[in-house]
C-alpha positions in Angstrom: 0.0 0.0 0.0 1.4 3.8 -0.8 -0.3 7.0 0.0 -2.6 8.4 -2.8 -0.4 9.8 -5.8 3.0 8.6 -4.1 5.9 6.3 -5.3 6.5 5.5 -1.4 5.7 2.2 0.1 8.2 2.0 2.6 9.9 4.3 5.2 13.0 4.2 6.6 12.9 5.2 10.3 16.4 7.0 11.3 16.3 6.0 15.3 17.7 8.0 17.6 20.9 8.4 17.1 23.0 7.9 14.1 26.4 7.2 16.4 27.1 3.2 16.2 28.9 3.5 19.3 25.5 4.8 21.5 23.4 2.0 19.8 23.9 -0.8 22.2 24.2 1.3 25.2 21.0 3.0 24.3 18.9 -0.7 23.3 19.6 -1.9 26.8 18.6 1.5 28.9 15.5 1.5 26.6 15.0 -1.8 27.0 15.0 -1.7 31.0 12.3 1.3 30.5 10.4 -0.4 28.2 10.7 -3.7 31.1 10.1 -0.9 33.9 6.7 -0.2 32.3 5.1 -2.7 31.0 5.6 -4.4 34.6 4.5 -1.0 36.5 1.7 -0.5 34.5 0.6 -5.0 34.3 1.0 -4.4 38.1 -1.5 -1.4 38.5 -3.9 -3.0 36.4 -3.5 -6.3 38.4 -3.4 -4.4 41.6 -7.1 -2.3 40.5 -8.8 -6.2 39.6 -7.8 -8.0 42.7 -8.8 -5.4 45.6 -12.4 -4.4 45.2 -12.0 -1.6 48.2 -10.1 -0.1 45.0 -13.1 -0.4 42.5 -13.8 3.7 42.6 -14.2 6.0 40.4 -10.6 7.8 40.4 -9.0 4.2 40.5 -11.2 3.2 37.6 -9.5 6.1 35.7 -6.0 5.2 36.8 -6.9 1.8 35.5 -7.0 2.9 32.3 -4.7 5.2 32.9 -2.0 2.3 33.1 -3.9 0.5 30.3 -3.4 3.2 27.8 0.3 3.9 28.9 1.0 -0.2 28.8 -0.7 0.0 25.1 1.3 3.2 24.3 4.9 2.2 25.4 4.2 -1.3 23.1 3.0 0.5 20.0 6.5 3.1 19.9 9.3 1.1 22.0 9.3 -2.0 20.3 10.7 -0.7 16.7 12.9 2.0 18.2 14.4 -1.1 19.9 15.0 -2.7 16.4 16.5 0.6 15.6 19.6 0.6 17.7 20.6 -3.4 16.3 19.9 -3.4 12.7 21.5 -1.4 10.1 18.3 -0.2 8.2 14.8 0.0 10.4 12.4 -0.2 7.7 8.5 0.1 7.9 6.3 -0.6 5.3 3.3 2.4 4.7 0.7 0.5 6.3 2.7 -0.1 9.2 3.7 3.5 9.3 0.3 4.8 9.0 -1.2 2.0 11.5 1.8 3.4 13.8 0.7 6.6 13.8 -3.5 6.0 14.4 -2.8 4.3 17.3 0.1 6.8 18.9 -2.3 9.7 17.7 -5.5 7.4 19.5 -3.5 7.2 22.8 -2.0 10.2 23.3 -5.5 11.9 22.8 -7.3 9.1 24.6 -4.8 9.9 28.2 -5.1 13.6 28.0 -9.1 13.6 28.5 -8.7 10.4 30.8 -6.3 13.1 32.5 -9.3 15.8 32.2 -11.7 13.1 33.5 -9.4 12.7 36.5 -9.0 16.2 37.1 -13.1 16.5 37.7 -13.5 14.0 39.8 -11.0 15.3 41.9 -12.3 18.3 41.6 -16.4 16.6 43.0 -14.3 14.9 46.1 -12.8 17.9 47.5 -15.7 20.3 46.4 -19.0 18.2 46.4 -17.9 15.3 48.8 -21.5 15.0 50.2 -22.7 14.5 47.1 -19.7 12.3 45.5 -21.1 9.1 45.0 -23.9 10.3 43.0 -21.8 12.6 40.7 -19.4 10.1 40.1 -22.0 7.7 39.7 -21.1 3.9 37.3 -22.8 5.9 34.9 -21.0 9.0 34.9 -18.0 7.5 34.6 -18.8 5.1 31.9 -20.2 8.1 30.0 -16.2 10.2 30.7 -14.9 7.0 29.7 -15.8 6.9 26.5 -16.0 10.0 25.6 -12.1 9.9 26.3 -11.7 7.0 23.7 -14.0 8.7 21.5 -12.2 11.7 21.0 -9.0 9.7 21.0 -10.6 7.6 18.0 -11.6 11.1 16.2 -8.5 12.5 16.7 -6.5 10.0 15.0 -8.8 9.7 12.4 -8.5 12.9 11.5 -4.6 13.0 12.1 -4.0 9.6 10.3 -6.3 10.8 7.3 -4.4 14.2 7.2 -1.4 12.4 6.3 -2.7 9.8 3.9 -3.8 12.5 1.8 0.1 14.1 1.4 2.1 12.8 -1.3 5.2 11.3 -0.8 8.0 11.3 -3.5 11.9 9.3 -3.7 12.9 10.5 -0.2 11.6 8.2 2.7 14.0 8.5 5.3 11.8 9.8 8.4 14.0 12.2 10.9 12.4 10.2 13.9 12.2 6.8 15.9 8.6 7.0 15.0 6.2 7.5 12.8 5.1 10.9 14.0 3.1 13.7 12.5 5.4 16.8 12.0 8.4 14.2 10.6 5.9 12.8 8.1 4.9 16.5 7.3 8.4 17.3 6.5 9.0 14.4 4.4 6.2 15.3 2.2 6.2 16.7 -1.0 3.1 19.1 -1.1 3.2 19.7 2.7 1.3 23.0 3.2 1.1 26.2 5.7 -2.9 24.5 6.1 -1.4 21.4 6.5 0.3 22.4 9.4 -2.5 24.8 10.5 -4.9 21.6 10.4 -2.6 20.6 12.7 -2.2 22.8 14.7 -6.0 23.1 15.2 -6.6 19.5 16.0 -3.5 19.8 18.8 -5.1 22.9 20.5 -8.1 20.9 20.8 -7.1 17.1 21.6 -4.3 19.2 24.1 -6.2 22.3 24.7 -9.5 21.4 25.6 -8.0 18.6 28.3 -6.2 21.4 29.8 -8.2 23.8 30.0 -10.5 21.5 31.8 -7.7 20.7 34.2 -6.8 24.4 35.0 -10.7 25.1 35.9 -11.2 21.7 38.3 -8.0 22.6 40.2 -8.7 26.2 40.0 -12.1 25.7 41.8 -9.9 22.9 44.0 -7.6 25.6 45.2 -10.2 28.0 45.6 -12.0 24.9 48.0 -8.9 24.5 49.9 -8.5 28.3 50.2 -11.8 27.9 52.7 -10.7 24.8 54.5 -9.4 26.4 58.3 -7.6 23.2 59.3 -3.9 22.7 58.2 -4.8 18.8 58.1 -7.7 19.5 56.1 -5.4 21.4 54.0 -2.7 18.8 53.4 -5.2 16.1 53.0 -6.8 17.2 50.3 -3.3 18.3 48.9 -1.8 14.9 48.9 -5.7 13.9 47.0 -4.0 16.0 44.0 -0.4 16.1 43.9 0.3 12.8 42.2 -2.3 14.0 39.6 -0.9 17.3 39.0 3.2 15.6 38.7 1.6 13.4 35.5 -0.5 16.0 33.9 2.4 18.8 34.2 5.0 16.3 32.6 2.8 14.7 29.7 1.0 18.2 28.5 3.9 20.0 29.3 6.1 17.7 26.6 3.1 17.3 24.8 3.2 21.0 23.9 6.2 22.2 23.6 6.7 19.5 20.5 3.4 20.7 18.9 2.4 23.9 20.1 4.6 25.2 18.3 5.4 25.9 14.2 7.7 22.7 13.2 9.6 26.2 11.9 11.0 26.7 15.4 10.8 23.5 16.9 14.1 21.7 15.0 13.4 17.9 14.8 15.9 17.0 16.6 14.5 18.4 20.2 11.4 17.0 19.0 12.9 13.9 19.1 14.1 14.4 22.8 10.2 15.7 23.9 8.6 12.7 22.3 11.2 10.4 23.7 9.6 12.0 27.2 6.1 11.4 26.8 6.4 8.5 24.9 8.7 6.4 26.8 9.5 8.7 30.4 6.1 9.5 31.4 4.3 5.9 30.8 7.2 4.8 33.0 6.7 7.2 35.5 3.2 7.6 35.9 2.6 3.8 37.7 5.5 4.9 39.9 4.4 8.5 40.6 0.7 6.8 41.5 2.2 4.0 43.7 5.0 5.4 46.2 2.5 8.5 46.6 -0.5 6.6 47.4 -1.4 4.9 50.2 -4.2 3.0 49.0 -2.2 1.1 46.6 0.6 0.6 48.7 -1.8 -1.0 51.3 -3.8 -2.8 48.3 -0.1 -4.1 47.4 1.3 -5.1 50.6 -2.1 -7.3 50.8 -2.0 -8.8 47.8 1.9 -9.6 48.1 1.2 -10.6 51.8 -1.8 -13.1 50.3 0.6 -14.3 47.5 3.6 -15.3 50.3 0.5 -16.7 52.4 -0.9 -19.2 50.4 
């Protein structure tokens, strides 16, 4: 398969580095993040089945949370792996384009799970009385898939953006991945509305998940503001800060690489901020979530405590 009027079936993906000598040194730290996540996040998702006084709304979201990260880190590590020990890391256009939909349908689909967090934070500390209502199976059912619907639109609209750009001779992509603004540059009747379709559809998978986060911690703070106790205070605190260290690294990365022109931004930092929230923050988030929580250090200790029981 090649893209409509294109002589390209194949990419070549450059990696990371073009240095032999970093190649093998870089496959194994990858490799131990790569390892690092897919057990962290496996373990959260265990960890959320086997203790039902988990089954809640916010660890419902973290659920899928670690789903969508365990999902992520498989569909990019895996070939940038294959990148630092074979000469030429070649992926056909179907793979290329199928790499893409689903790094395009993740990203979008944890930045509203991320917004969908930030609310119901946002009802536990404002509206605990009424909590169990808002948050209702329902409600959250309903957040849920609006998160994986707008992560399905957005790469829809992404993926079909870049099907419809002609690719000539050159297929060398500037990237360990199939990403948008790499393919953009490759192309040979890449547009200014190209990248202001882009642009667009960033501000709102990115922009709209923020700017709900910024509003439910706004009206947070603006709770806490009112609480008189300093336990009150730092309870509800500790509620949020895990929350706020994941969304500040992945939207942060997240836009700095496409908030901006690909102009300004040179491809090679946008390697280095997609390496972040590609491979850093899946990796961190089940750590961030585990040694600053309570609950699933006690959920874990029980579970581990049942395991060397039995």
């Amino acid at each position: 398969m090649a893209a409509k009027n294109s002589s390209v079936t194949e990419f070549i993906l450059e990696g990371l580095t073009d240095q032999p000598g970093l190649r093998i040194p870089l496959f194994f730290l990858f490799l131990g993040f790569h390892m690092v996540t897919v057990v962290g996040n496996l373990g959260l998702i265990t960890l959320f089945g086997l203790n039902s006084h988990l089954h809640t709304p916010m660890y419902f979201f973290l659920f899928n949370l670690s789903l969508i990260d365990f999902c992520f880190s498989t569909t990019i590590t895996p070939k940038m792996l294959i990148n630092f020990v074979s000469r030429k890391n070649i992926i056909s256009f179907t793979g290329c384009m199928t790499q893409l939909f689903f790094f395009c349908f993740f990203v979008v689909s944890e930045s509203f799970i991320l917004s969908a967090m930030a609310y119901d934070r946002y009802v536990a500390i404002c509206n605990p009385l009424l909590y169990t209502v808002t948050m209702s199976p329902q409600v959250c059912l309903l957040l849920l898939l609006g998160a994986y619907g707008m992560g399905f639109a957005g790469a829809m609209a992404h993926t079909g953006s870049i099907m419809n750009l002609t690719f000539c001779a050159d297929n060398l992509v500037n990237h360990f991945m199939c990403d948008i603004l790499p393919l953009l540059q490759l192309s040979c009747n890449s547009s200014y509305m190209n990248e202001l379709v882009l642009f667009i559809l960033v501000a709102v998978d990115i922009g709209l998940p923020i700017v709900s986060v910024f509003i439910s911690y706004a009206l947070i703070l603006s709770s806490i503001h009112h609480i008189s106790s300093t336990e009150g205070r730092s309870k509800a605190f500790s509620t949020c800060s895990s929350h706020i260290i994941v969304v500040l690294l992945f939207f942060g990365s997240g836009a700095f690489m496409y908030l901006k022109p690909p102009s300004i931004l040179p491809l090679e930092e946008g390697k280095v901020s997609s390496l972040f929230y590609t491979i850093i923050v899946p990796m961190l988030n089940p750590l961030i979530y585990s040694l600053r929580n309570k609950d699933v250090k006690v959920a874990l200790r029980r579970t581990l405590g049942r395991k060397i029981f039995s």
